[in-house]
C-alpha positions in Angstrom: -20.2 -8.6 -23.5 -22.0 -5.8 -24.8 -19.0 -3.7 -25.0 -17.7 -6.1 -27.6 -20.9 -6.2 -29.5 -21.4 -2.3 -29.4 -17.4 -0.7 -28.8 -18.7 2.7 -29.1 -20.3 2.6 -26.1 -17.4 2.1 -24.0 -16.6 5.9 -24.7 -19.2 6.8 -22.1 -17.5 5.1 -18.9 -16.4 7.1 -16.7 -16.0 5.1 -13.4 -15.0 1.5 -12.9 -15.2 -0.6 -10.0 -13.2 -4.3 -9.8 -13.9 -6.0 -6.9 -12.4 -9.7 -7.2 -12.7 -10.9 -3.5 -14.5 -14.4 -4.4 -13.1 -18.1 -3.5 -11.1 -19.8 -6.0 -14.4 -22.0 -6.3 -16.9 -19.1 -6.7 -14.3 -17.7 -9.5 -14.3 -20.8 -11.5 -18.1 -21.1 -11.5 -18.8 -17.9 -12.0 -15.8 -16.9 -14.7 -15.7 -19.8 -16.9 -18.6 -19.5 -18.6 -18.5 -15.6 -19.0 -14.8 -16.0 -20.4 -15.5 -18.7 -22.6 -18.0 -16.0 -24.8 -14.6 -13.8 -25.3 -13.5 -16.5 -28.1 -16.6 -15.5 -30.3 -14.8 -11.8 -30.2 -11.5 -12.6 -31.5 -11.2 -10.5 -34.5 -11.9 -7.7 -31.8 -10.0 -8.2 -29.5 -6.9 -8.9 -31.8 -7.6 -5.2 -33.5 -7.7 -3.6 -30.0 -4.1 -5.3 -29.3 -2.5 -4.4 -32.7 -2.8 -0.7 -31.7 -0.3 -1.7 -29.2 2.4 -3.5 -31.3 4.7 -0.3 -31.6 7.3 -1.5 -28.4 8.9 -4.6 -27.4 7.1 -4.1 -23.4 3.4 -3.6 -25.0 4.1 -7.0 -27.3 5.0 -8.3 -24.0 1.6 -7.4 -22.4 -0.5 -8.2 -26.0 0.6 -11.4 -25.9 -0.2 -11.9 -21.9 -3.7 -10.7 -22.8 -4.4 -13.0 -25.5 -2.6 -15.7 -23.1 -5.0 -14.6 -21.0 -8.2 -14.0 -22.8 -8.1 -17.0 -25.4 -7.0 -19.8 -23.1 -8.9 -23.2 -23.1 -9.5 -23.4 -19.5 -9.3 -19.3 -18.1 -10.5 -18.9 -14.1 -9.7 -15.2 -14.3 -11.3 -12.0 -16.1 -7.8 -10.8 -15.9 -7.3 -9.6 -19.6 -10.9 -9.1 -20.1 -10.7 -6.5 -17.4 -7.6 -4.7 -19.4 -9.3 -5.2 -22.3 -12.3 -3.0 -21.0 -10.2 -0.6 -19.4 -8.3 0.0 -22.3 -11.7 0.4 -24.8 -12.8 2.9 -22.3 -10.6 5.9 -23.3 -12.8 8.6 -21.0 -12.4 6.9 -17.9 -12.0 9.0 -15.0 -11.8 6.6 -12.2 -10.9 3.3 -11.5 -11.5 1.3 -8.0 -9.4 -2.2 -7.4 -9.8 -4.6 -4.5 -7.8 -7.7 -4.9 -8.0 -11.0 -2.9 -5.7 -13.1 -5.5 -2.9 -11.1 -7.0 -2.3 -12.9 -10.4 -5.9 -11.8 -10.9 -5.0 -8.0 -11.6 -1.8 -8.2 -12.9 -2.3 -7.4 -16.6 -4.6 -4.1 -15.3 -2.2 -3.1 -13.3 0.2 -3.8 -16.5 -2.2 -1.9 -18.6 -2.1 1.2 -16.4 1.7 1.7 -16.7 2.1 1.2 -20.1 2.8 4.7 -21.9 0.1 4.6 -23.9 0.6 8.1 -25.1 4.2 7.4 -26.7 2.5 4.3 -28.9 0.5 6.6 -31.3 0.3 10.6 -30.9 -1.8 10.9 -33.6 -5.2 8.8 -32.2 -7.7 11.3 -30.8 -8.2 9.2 -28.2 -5.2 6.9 -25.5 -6.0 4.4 -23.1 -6.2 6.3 -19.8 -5.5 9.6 -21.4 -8.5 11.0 -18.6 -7.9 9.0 -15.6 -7.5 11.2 -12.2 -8.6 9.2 -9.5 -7.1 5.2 -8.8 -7.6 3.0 -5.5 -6.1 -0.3 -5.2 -6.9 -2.3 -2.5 -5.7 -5.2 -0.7 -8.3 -7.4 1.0 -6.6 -10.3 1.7 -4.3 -10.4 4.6 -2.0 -13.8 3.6 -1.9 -11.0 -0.2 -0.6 -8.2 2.1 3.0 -10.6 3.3 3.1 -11.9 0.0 5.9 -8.6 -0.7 5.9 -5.0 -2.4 3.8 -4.6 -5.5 4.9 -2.0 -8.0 2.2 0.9 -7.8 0.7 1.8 -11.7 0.9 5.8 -12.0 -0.7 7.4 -14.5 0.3 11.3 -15.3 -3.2 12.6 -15.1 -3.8 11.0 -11.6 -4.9 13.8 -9.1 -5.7 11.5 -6.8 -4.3 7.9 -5.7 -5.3 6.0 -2.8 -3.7 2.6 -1.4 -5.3 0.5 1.1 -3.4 -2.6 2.4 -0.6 -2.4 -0.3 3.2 -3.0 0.5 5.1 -1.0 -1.5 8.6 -1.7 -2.6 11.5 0.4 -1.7 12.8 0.4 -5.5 12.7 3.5 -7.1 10.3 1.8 -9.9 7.6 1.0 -7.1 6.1 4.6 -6.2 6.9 7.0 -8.7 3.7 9.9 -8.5 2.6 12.3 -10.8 3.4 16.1 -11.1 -0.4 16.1 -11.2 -1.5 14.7 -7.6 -3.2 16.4 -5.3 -4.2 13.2 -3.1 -2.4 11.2 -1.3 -4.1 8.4 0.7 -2.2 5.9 2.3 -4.3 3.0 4.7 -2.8 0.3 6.5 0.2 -0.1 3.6 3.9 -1.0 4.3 6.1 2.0 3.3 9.8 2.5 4.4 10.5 6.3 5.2 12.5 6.3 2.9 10.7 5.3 -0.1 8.0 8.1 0.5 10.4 10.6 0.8 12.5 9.7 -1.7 8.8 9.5 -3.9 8.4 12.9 -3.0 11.4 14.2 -3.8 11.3 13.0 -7.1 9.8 16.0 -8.9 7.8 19.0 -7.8 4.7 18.2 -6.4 3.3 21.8 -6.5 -0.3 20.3 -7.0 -0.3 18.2 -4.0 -2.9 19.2 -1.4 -3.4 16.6 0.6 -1.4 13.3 2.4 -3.4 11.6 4.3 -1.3 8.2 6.4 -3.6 6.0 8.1 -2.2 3.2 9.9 0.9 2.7 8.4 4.2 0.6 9.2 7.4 0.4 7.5 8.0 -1.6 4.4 8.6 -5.0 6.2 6.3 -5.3 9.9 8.4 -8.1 10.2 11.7 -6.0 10.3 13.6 -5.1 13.8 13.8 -1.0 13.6 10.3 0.5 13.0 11.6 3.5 11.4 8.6 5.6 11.2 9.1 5.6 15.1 12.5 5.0 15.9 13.9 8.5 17.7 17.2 7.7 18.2 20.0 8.4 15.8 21.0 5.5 13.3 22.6 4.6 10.4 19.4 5.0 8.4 18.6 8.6 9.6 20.7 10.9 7.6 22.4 13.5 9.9 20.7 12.3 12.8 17.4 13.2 11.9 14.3 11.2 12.8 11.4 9.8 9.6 9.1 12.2 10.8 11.2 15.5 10.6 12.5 14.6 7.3 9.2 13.8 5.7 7.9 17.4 6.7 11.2 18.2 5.2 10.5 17.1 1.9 6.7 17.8 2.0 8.3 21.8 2.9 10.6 21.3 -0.5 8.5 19.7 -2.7 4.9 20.1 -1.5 5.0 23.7 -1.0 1.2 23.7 -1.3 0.0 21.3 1.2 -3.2 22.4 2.6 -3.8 19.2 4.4 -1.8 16.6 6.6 -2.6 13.6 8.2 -1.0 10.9 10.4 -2.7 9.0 12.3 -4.3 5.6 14.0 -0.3 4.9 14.8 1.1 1.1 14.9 1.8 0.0 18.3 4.6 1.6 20.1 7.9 -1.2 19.7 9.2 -2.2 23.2 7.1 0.3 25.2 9.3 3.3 23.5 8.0 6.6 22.6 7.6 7.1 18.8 9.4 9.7 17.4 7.1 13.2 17.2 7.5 15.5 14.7 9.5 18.6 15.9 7.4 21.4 14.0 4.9 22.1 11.5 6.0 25.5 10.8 7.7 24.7 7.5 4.0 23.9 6.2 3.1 27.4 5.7 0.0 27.1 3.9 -1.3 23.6 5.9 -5.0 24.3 6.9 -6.0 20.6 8.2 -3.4 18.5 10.5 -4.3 15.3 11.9 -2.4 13.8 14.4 -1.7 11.2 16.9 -0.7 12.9 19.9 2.0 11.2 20.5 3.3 12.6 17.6 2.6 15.8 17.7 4.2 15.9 21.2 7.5 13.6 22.2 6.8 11.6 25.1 3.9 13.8 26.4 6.1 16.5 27.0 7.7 15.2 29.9 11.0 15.6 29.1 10.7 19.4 28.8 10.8 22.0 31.4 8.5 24.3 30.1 4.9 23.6 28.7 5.2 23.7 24.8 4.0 26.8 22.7 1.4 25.8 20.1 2.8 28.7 17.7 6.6 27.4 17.9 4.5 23.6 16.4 2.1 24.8 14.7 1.8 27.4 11.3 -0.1 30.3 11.4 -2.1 29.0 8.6 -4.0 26.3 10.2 -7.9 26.3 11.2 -8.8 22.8 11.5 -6.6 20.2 14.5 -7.7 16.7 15.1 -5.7 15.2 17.6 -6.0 11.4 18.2 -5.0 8.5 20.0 -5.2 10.5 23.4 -5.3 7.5 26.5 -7.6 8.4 28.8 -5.5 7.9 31.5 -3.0 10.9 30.1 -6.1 13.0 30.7 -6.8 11.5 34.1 -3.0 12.0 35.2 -3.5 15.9 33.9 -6.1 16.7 35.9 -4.4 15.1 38.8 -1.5 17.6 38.0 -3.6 20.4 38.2 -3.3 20.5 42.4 0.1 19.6 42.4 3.2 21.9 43.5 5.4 21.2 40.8 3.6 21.3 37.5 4.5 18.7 34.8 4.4 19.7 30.8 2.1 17.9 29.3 0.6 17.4 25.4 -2.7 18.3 27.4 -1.7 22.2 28.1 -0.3 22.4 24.5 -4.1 21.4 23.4 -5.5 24.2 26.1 -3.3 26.6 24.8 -4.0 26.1 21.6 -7.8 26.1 22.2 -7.1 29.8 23.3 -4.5 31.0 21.4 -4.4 30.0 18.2 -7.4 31.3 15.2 -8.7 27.8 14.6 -11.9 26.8 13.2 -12.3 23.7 14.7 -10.4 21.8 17.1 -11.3 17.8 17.6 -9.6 15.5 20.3 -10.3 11.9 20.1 -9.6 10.1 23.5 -9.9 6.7 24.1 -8.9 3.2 26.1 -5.6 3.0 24.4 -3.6 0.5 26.2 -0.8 1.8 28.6 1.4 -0.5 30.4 3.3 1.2 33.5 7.0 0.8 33.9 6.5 -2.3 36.0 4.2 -3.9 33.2 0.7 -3.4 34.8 -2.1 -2.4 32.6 -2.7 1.3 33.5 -6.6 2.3 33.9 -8.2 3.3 30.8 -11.4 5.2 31.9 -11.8 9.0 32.5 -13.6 9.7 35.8 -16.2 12.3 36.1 -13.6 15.2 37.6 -12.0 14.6 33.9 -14.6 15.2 32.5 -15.6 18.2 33.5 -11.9 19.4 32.3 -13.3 18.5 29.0 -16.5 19.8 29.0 -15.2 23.3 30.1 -12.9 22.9 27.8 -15.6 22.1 25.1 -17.7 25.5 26.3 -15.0 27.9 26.9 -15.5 31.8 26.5 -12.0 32.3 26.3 -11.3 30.0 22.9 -10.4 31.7 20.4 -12.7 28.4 18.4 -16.6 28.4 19.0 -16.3 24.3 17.7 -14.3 22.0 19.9 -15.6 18.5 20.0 -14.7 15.3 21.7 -14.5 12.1 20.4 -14.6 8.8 21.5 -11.8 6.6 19.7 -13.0 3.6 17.5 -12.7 0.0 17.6 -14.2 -0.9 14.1 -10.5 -0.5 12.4 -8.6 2.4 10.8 -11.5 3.4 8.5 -13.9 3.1 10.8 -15.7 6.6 12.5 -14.7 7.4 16.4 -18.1 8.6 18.1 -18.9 12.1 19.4 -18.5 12.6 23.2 -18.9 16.1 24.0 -19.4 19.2 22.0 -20.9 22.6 23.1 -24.6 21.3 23.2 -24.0 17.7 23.6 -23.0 14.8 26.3 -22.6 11.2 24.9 -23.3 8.2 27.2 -21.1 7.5 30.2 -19.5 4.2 28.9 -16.1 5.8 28.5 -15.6 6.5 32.4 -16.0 6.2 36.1 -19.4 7.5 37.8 
C-alpha cells in the first residue's frame, strides 16, 4: 500500500517475486482485507490507467483492472499485481508461480501490451527494462488445463518456463531478438512450435537453450514427437524433431554457446527415442548436455563400427554432461570387453571422447534407470564392483586429454533436483549404487 501512498518509490524496484500458491480459503482470508484498502486509492489508480487509453486492446485490459481492483467482493490481487508492475517502470525481473490461473491473467496481459507504442514521449514505459521473466506452474490439475499464451517482452534476455504448456499458435511463443536464455522445465511444447519460434527472426543473441524434462504439446497425444524416429507425416522430408531443431538452432542461433537436453520423458512402447545425428552444425557450442540416448541411437547397436566423437561432436566444445546412463548399459560394456565380437556401444564414444577430444570437463551421470528386456523382465539396475573400476580408471586416466572427469549418481528428487557425486579423481562416494 505504500506504493500508492508514496508512487515515487516504485521507481526503485528492480526484482519482483509473485508466488500465489495458497488455497482458495487462505486467499480469501488473506486478500480481502488487503484489497478492500485499494478503494481509498481510486483517484490513483484511475490516473495510472488513463495513460493507457490510446488503443482499443489497453481499454480492454483498463477496464479488466478496475473490474478487478474496485469490485465489492475481490479474492484476487490480480490487478493490484499489474497495477504494481506497471508503476514500477525499472524493473528488471519478474518471477511468477501460479497455482490458480485466473489469478495472473491481467499480469500476464500487462506484460504483452506494447507499452512503448501508447506514448513515445514518457521518459519512462511499463517494462521498458525488464530482461529476465519465469513463470511457473505449480499446480498439476493447472498444467492439463491447456496451452497458455507466453507474455514476451523485447528487452527479455532471459525467459524461463517451468510447468507451462504452450500452445502451438503462432501467438503463443513468439521470443525476442534479445534472448540469450532459454529455459524450458517440465513444459508441453510440440516440435514444431519451438522450431517454428525459432525460426521466426534471428536469434543472434541466444546463448543458451536449456530443455529439461519436456514432452510434446499434449502428453495425452499418441506420437511423442520429440522421440518418434521413424518417418511421418509430421517430419518434413523425413527428418526426425531432434535433427531439425539443431537445424534451426544452426540457422538462426548461430551463437549458441550452450545446449541442453535432458532428464528425457519415458521411452513410448519400449522404442528407442530418436538421437540427434550431429552437433557439428553448432560451431561455436561450448556446453552440451545430453541424455545418452540421445546423443547416441539405440546405444549404438545398430552400427558396425564404434562412433567417432569428432563426426558428433564440434570442435568447439569443452564442457559434456552425459545423463540418463542405466547402469546396466555400463555393466553389459564391461561384459563386452572379453568378448570375440565387439559390440558399438555409447560407452566407447564416451572413452573416446575422454581421450580424444580438448575438453575441460567431462560429467557422466549413471543411474537405476528402469530397463525392461525384450521379454518384459526388469533388467538389473546396479553396477558391480568390476564396473566400477572401468569407471574409476576412466575417472584417473593419463591418457585424457581432460584432467576433470566426474561421475554422477542420477537423482530422484525431480528434474530440478542435483544428481550426487560418485567418483572423481580424488574421490569414491558410498557403495549404494552397486554390487559388493
Amino acid at each position: 500500500m505504500s506504493l500508492f501512498d508514496r508512487r515515487e518509490l516504485a521507481q526503485y524496484i528492480r526484482s519482483v517475486t509473485i508466488s500465489d500458491t495458497c488455497s482458495d480459503d487462505q486467499e480469501t482470508a488473506n486478500r480481502v482485507t488487503c484489497l478492500k484498502r485499494f478503494s481509498t486509492y481510486g483517484a490513483t489508480a484511475k490516473d495510472l490507467l488513463a495513460k493507457a487509453l490510446s488503443s482499443s486492446d489497453s481499454r480492454s485490459f483498463a477496464f479488466s483492472m478496475s473490474c478487478d481492483i474496485f469490485r465489492h467482493s475481490p479474492n484476487t490481487v490480480n490487478g493490484a499485481l499489474a497495477m504494481i508492475l506497471i508503476m514500477a517502470v525499472n524493473i528488471k525481473d519478474i518471477h511468477i508461480t501460479v497455482a490458480n490461473e485466473s489469478h495472473m491473467d491481467l499480469v500476464r496481459s500487462a506484460l504483452r501490451l506494447s507499452w512503448n507504442d501508447l506514448d513515445t514521449t514518457r521518459p519512462s514505459r511499463p517494462f521498458q527494462n525488464l530482461t529476465g521473466l519465469s513463470i511457473e506452474r505449480k499446480n498439476e490439475n493447472l498444467r492439463m488445463m491447456g496451452a497458455i499464451r507466453i507474455p514476451m517482452r523485447p528487452t527479455v534476455r532471459m525467459l524461463r518456463l517451468v510447468g507451462c504448456e504452450i500452445g502451438s499458435s503462432p501467438l503463443s511463443f513468439q521470443l525476442s531478438p534479445a534472448l540469450c536464455a532459454l529455459e524450458l522445465v517440465e513444459a508441453y511444447v510440440m516440435p514444431n512450435t519451438l522450431i517454428d519460434a525459432l525460426r521466426s527472426g534471428p536469434l543472434e543473441n541466444l546463448r543458451r537453450l536449456s530443455m529439461n524434462e519436456v514432452e510434446d504439446h499434449n502428453r495425452r497425444g499418441f506420437r511423442p514427437q520429440w522421440s518418434e524416429w521413424s518417418v511421418h507425416a509430421h517430419e518434413p522430408n523425413g527428418r526426425t524433431a531432434p535433427c531439425r531443431l539443431v537445424q534451426a538452432l544452426a540457422d538462426h542461433a548461430p551463437n549458441l554457446e550452450g545446449f541442453e537436453f535432458y532428464h528425457d520423458v519415458a521411452q513410448h512402447d519400449r522404442r528407442w527415442p530418436a538421437s540427434f545425428d550431429s552437433f557439428r552444425k553448432l560451431s561455436k557450442l561450448h556446453t552440451l548436455r545430453i541424455d545418452v540416448d540421445r546423443l547416441v541411437f539405440a546405444d549404438g547397436r545398430y552400427r558396425s563400427q564404434i562412433i567417432d566423437p569428432h563426426d558428433l561432436l564440434p570442435d568447439s566444445l569443452r564442457h559434456l554432461h552425459v545423463t540418463r546412463i542405466p547402469c546396466t548399459r555400463v555393466n553389459e560394456y564391461y561384459k563386452q570387453l572379453s568378448a570375440p565380437t565387439q559390440v558399438a556401444s555409447a560407452m566407447d564414444l564416451i572413452l573416446e571422447a575422454a581421450r580424444s577430444l580438448p575438453l575441460n570437463a567431462l560429467y557422466l551421470e549413471v543411474g537405476a534407470v528402469h530397463e525392461i528386456d525384450t521379454e518384459g523382465v526388469q533388467l538389473n539396475s546396479l553396477l558391480t564392483d568390476a564396473t566400477i573400476s572401468i569407471l574409476q580408471e576412466l575417472v584417473n586416466g593419463n591418457g585424457n586429454t581432460s584432467n576433470d572427469i566426474r561421475v554422477y549418481t542420477e537423482s530422484s528428487g525431480g528434474p530440478q533436483a542435483q544428481p550426487s557425486l560418485l567418483l572423481s579423481r580424488d574421490y569414491r562416494g558410498p557403495n549404494d549404487l552397486w554390487c559388493e
